[in-house]
PAKOL-434747 format. One line per 4 residues: number of its first residue (from 1); their letters; for each residue x, y, z of C-alpha. Coordinates in nm, 4 decimals. Last residue first. Layout:
PAKOL-434747
NUM = a = X/Y/Z  ...;
end
This chain:
PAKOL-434747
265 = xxxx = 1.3761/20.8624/10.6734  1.7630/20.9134/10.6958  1.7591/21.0506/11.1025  1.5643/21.3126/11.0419;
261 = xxxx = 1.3741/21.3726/10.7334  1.5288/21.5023/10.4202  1.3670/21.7603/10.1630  1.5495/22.0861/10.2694;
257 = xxxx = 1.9103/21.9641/10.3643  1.9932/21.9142/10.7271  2.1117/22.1481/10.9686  2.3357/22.4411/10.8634;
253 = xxxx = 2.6322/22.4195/10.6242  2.5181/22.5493/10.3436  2.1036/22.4855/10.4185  2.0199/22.5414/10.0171;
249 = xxxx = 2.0021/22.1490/9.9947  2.3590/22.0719/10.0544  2.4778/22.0922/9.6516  2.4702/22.5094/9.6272;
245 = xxxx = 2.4618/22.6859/9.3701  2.6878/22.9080/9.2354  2.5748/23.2913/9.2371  2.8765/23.4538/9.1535;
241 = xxxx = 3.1898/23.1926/9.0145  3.5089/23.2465/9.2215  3.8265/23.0771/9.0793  4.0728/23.2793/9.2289;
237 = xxxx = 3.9312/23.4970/9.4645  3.6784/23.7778/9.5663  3.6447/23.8837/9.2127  3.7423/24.2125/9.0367;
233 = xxxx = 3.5666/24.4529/8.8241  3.8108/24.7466/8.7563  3.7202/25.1191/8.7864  3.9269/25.3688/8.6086;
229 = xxxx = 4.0023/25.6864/8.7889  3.9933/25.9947/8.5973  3.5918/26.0700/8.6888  3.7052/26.1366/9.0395;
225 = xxxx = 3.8810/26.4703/8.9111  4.0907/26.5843/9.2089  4.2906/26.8442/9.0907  3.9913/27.1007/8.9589;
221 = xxxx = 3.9150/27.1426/9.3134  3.5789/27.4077/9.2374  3.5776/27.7129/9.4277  3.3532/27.7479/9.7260;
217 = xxxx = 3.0905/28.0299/9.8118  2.7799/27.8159/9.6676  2.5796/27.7867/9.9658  2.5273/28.1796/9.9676;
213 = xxxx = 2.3436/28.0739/9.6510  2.0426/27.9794/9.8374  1.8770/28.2900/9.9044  1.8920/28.4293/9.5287;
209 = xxxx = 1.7410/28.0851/9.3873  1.9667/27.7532/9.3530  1.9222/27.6297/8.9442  1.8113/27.3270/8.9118;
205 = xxxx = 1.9005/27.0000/8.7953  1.6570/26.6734/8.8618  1.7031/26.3228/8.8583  1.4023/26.1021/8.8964;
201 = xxxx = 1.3697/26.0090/8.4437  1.7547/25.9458/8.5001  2.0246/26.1892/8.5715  2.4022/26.0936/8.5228;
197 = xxxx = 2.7447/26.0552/8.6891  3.0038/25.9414/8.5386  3.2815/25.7064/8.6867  3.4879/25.5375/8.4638;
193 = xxxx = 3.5137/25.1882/8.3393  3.3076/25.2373/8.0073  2.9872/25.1459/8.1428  3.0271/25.2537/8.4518;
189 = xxxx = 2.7173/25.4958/8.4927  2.6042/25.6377/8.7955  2.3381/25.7737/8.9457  2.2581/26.1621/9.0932;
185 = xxxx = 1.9205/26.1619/9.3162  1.9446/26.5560/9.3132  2.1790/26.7915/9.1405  2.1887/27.1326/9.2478;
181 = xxxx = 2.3598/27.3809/9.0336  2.6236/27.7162/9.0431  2.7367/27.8410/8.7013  3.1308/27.9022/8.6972;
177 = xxxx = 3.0803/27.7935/8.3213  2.7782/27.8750/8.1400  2.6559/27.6351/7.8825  2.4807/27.3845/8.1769;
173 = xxxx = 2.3188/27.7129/8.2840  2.0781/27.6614/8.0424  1.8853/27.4290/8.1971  1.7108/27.0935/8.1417;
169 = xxxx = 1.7976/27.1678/7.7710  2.0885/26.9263/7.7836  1.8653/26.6677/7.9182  1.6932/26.5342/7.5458;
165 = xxxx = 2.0235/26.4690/7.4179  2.1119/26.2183/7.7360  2.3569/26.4092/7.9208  2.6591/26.2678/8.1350;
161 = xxxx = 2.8075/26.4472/8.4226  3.2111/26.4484/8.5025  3.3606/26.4985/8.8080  3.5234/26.7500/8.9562;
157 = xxxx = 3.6622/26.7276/9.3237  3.6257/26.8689/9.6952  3.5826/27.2292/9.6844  3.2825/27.1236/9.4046;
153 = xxxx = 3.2562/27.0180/9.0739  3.0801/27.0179/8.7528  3.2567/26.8940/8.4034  2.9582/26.8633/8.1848;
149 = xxxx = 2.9451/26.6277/7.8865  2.6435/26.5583/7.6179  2.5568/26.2623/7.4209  2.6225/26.1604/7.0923;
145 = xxxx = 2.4946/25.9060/6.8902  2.6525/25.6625/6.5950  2.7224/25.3467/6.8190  2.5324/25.3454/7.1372;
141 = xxxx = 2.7546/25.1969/7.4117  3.0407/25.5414/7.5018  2.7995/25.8203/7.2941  3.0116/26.0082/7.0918;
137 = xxxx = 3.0745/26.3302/7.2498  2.8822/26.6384/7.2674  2.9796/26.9556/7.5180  2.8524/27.1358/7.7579;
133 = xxxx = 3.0784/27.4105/7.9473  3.3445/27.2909/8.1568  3.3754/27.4002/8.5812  3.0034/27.4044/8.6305;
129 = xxxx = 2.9921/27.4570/8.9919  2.8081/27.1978/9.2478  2.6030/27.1170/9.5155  2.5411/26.7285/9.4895;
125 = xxxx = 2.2808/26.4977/9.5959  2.2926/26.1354/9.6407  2.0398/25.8567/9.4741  2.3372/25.6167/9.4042;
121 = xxxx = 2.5263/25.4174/9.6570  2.7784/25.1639/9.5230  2.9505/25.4037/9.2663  3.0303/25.5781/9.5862;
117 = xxxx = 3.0889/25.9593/9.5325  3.2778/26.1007/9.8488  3.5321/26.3430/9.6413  3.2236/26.5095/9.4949;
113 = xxxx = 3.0885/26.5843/9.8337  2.7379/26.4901/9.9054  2.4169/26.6887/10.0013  2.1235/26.5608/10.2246;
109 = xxxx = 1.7803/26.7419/10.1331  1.5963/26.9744/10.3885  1.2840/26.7702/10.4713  0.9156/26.8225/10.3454;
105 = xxxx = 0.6887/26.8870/10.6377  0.5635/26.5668/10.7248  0.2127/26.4654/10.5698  -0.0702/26.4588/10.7168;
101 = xxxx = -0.2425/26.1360/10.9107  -0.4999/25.9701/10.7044  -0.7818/25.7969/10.9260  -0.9288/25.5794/10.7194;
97 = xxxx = -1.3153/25.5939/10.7591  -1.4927/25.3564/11.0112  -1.7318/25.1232/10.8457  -1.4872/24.8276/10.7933;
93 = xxxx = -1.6739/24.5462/11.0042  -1.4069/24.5191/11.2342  -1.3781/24.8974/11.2499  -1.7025/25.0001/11.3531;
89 = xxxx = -1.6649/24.7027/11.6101  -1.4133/24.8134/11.7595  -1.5448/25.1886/11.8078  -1.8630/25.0908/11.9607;
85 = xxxx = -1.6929/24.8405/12.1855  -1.4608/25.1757/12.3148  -1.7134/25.4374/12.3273  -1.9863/25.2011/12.5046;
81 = xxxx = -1.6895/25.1484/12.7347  -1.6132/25.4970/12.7240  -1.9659/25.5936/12.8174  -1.9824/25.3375/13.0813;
77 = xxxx = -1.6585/25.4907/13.2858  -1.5105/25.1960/13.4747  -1.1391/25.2812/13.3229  -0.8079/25.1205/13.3262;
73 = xxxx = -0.8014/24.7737/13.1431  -1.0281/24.9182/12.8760  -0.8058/25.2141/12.7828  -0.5270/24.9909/12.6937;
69 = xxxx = -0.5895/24.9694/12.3023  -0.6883/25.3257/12.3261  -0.3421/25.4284/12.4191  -0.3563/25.5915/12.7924;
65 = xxxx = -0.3375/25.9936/12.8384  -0.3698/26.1370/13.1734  -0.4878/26.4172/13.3114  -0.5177/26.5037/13.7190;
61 = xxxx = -0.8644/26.5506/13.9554  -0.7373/26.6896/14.2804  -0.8606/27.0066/14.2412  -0.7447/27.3373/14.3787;
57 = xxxx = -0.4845/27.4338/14.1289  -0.6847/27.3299/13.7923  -0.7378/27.0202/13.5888  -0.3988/26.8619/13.7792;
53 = xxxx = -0.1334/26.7682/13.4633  -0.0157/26.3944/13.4992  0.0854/26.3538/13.1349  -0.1098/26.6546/12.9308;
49 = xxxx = 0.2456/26.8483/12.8319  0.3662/26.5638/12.7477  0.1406/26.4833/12.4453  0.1953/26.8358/12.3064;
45 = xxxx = 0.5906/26.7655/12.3230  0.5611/26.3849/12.1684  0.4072/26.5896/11.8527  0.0372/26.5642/11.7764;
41 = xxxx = -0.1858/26.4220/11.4616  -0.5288/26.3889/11.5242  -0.8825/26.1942/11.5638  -1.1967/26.2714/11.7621;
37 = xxxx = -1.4283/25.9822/11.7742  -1.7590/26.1097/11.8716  -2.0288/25.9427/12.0981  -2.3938/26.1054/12.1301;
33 = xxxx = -2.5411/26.0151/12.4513  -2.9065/25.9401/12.4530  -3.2006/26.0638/12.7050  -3.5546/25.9436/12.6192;
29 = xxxx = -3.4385/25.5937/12.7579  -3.3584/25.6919/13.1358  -3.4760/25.4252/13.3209  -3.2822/25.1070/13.1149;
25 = xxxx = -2.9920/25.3344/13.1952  -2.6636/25.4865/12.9827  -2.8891/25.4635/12.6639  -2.6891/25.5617/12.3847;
21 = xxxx = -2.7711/25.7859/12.0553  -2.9033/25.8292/11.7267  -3.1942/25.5934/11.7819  -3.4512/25.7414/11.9170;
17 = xxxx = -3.4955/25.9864/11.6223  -3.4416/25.7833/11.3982  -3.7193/25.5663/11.4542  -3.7061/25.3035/11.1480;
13 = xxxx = -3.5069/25.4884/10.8866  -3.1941/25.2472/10.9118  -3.3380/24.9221/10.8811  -3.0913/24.6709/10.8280;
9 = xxxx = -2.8493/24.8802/11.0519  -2.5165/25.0010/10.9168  -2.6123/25.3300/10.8518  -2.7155/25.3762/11.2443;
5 = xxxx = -2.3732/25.2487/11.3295  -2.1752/25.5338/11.1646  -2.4139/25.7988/11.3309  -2.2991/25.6579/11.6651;
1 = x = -1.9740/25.6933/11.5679;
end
């Protein structure tokens, strides 16, 4: 830090030497303390291992760990004063680098069952069998094109999966039937009343390797196809008009309307 402040003096070459440090005592100017801003990442375990710890078995001197925000109200210590002022002022005046924490280890992915799919709640993961091979049929809103038709399922239900032209080469296990798959951030499409699911430009279907396909002991419930059931769009009652505006100001039924003083004025 004290290297940080040097830069940001007007005159940063004049006495170097003298000046990459601080002086603890108006007496003791040829001796400066360097102060270092150490920064890291730990778990709540690490930090509890260091809460009220003695230094050794004969001392009385324990270890404690304060937030830095607090550390003024607690200690006397001049070097972590000059630590602390140092250290807010570095980053008032935006000279202290962004600390960038690393990134957590990349989670295990959340799977779904078939029989659970919620037209309201895209972005789900499946782990599933190819029960039909692909196959084209005409496209259900785009009149003269095709698109291509999986049946995939698991011990749960079928359902079926619907290919853009340029996605049936995404693998070619989608031509082999009994073929395990993982499907990640699965949507929806209801345009023609049923329930299909599809892969946009974030979807992904892969192939499990040799480790994972122990997670694929199951055999598809071709009796519960969730793609048979027809959807219907229905209001909440008779007469019900979405997104009708309101004639009270905006407040519905809550103080006065936006615009009006209190009592009339």
């Amino acid at each position: 830090m004290t290297s940080l402040s040097l830069s940001a003096r007007r005159n940063p070459t004049a006495a170097p030497s003298r000046s990459l440090g601080v002086s603890l005592a108006p007496s003791s100017l040829d001796e400066r303390v360097r102060l270092y801003l150490y920064r890291e990442t730990v778990s709540r375990e690490f930090i509890d291992k260091f809460t009220n710890r003695a230094k050794n078995d004969t001392d009385a001197i324990t270890v404690d760990l304060w937030s830095v925000s607090d550390a003024w109200r607690i200690t006397s210590d001049a070097k972590t004063m000059s630590a602390l002022f140092l250290l807010h002022e570095l980053r008032y005046h935006g000279l202290m680098p962004r600390y960038r924490p690393p990134r957590d280890p990349k989670r295990s992915p959340r799977f779904t069952d078939v029989a659970k799919l919620d037209p309201n709640r895209p972005g789900c993961n499946l782990r599933v069998k190819v029960v039909e091979a692909l196959k084209m049929v005409p496209h259900p809103t785009r009149q003269g094109a095709e698109r291509g038709v999986v049946l995939v399922g698991d011990k749960t239900g079928v359902a079926s999966l619907g290919l853009e032209p340029s996605q049936t080469s995404l693998t070619e296990d989608f031509n082999n039937v009994d073929a395990p798959l993982f499907l990640r951030n699965v949507q929806f499409d209801m345009s023609s009343g049923f329930l299909t699911i599809r892969l946009d430009d974030f979807g992904k279907a892969s192939p499990p390797s040799e480790d994972e396909r122990a997670q694929f002991n199951f055999q598809p419930d071709v009796g519960n196809n969730v793609s048979a059931t027809e959807y219907i769009r229905v209001y909440q009652s008779e007469g019900y008009v979405p997104n009708t505006p309101t004639t009270d100001g905006g407040r519905s039924n809550r103080g006065r309307p936006r615009g009006q003083a209190r009592n009339g004025y």
